[in-house]
KOLMARKOL-901540 format. One line per 10 residues: number of its first residue (from 1); for each residue x, y negated, z of C-alpha. Coordinates in nm, 3 decimals. Example, Ala and Ser with C-alpha at 12.3 -4.5 7.8 and 13.67 -1.06 7.14 Angstrom:
2
1) 1.230/0.450/0.780 ~ 1.367/0.106/0.714
***
This chain:
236
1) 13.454/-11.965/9.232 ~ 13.456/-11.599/9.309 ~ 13.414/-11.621/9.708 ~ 13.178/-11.885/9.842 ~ 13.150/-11.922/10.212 ~ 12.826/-12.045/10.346 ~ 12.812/-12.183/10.695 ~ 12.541/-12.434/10.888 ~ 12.556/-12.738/11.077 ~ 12.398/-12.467/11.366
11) 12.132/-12.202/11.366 ~ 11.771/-12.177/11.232 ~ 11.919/-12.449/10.908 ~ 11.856/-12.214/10.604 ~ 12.167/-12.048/10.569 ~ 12.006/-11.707/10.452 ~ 11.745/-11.855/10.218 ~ 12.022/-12.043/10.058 ~ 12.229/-11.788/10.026 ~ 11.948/-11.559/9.881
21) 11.884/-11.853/9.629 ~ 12.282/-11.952/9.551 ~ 12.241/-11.557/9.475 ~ 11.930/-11.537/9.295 ~ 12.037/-11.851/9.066 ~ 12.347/-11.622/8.968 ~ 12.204/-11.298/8.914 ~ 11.963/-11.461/8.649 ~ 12.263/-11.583/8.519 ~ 12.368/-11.262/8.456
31) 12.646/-11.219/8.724 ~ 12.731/-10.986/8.971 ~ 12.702/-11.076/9.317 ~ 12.771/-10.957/9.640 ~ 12.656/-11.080/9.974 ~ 12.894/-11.009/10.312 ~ 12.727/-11.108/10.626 ~ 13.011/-11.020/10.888 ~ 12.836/-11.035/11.228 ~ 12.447/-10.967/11.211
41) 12.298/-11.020/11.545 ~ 12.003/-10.984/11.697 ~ 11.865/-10.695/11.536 ~ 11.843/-10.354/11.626 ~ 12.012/-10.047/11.413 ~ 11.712/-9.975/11.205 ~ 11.558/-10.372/11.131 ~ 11.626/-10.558/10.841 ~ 11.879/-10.831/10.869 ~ 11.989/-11.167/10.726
51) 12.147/-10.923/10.427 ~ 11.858/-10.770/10.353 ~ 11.654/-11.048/10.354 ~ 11.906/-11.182/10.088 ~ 11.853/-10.865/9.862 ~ 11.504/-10.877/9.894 ~ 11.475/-11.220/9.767 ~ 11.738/-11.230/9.552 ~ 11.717/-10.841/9.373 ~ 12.008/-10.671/9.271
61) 12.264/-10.783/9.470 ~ 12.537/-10.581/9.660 ~ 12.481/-10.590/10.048 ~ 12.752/-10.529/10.315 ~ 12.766/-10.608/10.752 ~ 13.062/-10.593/10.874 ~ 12.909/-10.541/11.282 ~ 12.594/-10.548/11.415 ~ 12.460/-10.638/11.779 ~ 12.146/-10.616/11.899
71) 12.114/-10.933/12.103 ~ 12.038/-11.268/11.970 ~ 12.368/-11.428/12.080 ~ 12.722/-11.552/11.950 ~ 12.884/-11.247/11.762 ~ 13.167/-11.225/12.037 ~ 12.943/-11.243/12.310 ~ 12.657/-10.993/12.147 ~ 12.963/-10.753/12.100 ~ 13.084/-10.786/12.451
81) 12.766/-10.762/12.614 ~ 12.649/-10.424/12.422 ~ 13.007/-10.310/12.418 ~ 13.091/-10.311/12.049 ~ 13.398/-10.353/11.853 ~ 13.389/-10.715/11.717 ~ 13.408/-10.869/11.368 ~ 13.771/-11.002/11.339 ~ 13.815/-11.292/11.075 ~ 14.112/-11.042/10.878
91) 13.846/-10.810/10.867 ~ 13.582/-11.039/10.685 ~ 13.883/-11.185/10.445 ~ 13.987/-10.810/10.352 ~ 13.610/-10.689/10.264 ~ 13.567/-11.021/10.070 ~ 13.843/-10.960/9.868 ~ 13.766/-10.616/9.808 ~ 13.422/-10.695/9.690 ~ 13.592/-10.948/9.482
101) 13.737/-10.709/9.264 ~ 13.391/-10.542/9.172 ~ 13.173/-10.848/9.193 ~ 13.178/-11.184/8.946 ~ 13.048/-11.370/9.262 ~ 13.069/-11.281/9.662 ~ 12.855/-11.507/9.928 ~ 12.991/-11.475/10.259 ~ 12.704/-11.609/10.537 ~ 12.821/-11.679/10.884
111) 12.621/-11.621/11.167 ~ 12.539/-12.045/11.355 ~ 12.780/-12.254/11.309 ~ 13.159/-12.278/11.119 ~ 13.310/-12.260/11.499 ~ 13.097/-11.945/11.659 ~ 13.332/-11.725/11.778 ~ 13.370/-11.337/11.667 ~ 13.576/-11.272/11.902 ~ 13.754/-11.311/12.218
121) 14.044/-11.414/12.072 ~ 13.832/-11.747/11.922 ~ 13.841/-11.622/11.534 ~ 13.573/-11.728/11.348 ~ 13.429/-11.826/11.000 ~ 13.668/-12.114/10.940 ~ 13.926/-11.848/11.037 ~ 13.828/-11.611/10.754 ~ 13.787/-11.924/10.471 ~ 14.146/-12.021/10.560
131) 14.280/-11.639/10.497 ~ 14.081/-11.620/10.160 ~ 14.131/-11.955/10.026 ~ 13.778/-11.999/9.990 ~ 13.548/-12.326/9.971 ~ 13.291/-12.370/10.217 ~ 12.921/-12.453/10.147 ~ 12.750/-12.642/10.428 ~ 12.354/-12.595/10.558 ~ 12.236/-12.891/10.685
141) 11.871/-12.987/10.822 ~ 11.665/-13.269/10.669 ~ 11.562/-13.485/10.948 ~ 11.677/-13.671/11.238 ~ 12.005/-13.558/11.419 ~ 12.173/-13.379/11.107 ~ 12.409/-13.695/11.035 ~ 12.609/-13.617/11.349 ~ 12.629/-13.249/11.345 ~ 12.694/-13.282/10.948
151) 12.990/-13.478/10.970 ~ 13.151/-13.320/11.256 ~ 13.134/-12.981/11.076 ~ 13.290/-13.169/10.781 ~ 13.559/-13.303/10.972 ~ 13.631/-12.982/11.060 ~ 13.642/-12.816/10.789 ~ 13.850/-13.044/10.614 ~ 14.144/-13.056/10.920 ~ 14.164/-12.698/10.888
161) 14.259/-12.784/10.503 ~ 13.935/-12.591/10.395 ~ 13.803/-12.676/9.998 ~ 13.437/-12.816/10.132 ~ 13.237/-12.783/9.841 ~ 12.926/-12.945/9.949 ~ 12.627/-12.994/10.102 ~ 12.253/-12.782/10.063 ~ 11.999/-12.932/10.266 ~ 11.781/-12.585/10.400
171) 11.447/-12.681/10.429 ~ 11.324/-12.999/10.278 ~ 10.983/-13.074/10.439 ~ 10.674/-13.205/10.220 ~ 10.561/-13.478/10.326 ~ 10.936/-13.584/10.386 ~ 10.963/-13.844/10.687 ~ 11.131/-14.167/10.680 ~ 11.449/-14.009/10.845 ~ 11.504/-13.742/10.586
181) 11.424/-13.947/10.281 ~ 11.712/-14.193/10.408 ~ 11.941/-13.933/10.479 ~ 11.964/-13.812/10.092 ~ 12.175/-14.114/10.061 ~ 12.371/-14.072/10.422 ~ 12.474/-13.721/10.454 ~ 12.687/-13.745/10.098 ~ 12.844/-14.015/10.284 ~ 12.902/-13.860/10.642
191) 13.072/-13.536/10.519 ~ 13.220/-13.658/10.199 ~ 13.091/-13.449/10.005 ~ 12.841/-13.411/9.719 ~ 12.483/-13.315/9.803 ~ 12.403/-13.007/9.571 ~ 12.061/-12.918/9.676 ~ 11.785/-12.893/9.856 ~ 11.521/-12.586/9.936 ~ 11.131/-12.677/9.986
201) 11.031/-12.573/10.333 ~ 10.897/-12.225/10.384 ~ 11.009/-12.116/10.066 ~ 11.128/-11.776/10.189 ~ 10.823/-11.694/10.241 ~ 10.758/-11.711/9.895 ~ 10.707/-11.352/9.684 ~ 11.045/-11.275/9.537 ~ 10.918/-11.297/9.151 ~ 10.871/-11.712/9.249
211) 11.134/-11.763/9.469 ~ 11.398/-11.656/9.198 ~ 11.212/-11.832/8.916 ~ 11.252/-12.137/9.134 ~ 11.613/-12.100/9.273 ~ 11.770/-12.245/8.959 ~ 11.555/-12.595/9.031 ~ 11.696/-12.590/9.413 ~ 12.045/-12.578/9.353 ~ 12.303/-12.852/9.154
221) 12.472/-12.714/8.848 ~ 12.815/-12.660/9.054 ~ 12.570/-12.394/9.226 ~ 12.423/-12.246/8.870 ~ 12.096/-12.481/8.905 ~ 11.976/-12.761/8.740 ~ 11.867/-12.946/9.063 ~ 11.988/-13.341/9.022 ~ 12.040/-13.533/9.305 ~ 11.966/-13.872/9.213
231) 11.668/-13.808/9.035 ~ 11.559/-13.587/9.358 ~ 11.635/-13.920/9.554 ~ 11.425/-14.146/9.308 ~ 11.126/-13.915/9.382 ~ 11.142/-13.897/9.728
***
């Protein structure tokens, strides 16, 4: 798996922290990694963004932003609005592939949801799997609500013929409530897909040093962890 794309069932799921762990469990692995975040918005020219964030949790990974907008809106709108060129979906698959050929592993985080438009035109992350032939990891929450929103994203992704290669649930709260605990054995079933990890609440905020010793224990072995699903069920 050279190119993973990592999309959420919406915003504010844990995209970033999972892709700075999914990055930080290969980079102790010894492997190269780059991270492309193609829209960054909400940020102004000079503040860190979702990228950063990634690199500064992860460590040595390769960082690249295809546009950034300063308001806190859907890429196509944020570029229209502040009269920017926008992130096209040919534009993500090219720089993908390019970092490809220099990296052993390149993360690709969307900005929301699979379906949030870069453009007028309607492209959008699904767009940009499709052109690279790349599997798509899915954020999801914990709690009540994420069943719907989880398996309409997966029945999306898999019309559009996309490779979805699971499911990472972004923030796990501690205490878990009765809600989340059942929906370790319900989301597999909604998307149809394998459940491959799930990150303890608030652990970005975590000093780097811990967050990548714990990455590995987060993430399923198809993500370079050792996290288990079952036996993650059994405690919860």
């Amino acid at each position: 798996m050279t190119v993973l794309v990592i999309t959420g069932t919406g915003t504010e799921v844990g995209k970033t922290v999972t892709t700075a762990a999914v990055a930080a469990a290969a980079v102790t692995a010894g492997r190269s990694v780059a991270v492309l975040k193609p829209a960054q918005t909400g940020v102004g020219p000079h503040e860190r963004g979702d990228a950063d964030e990634v690199a500064r949790l992860a460590g040595a990974v390769t960082t690249l932003e295809l546009g950034r907008y300063p308001e806190p809106l859907a890429p196509a709108t944020a570029a229209r609005r502040a009269r920017l060129t926008p992130v096209r979906p040919r534009e993500v698959a090219e720089a993908a592939a390019k970092l490809a050929t220099e990296h052993d592993l390149v993360l690709v985080e969307g900005a929301g949801g699979l379906l949030v438009r870069f453009d007028d035109e309607g492209g959008t992350l699904a767009d940009a799997a499709a052109l690279l032939d790349a599997p798509v990891l899915l954020v999801v929450a914990a709690g009540l609500g994420t069943l719907n929103t989880t398996e309409l994203t997966a029945r999306e992704i898999r019309r559009r013929g996309l490779d979805l290669a699971g499911l990472v649930i972004g923030s796990w709260p501690e205490p878990a409530d009765l809600a989340s605990r059942c929906n370790l054995a319900d989301l597999p079933v909604v998307a149809e897909a394998p459940l491959l990890g799930a990150l303890p609440a608030g652990v970005g905020g975590r000093p780097p040093a811990a967050f990548r010793a714990g990455a590995a224990g987060w993430l399923a072995p198809g993500l370079g962890g050792t996290w288990d699903a079952d036996a993650f069920t059994m405690s919860c």
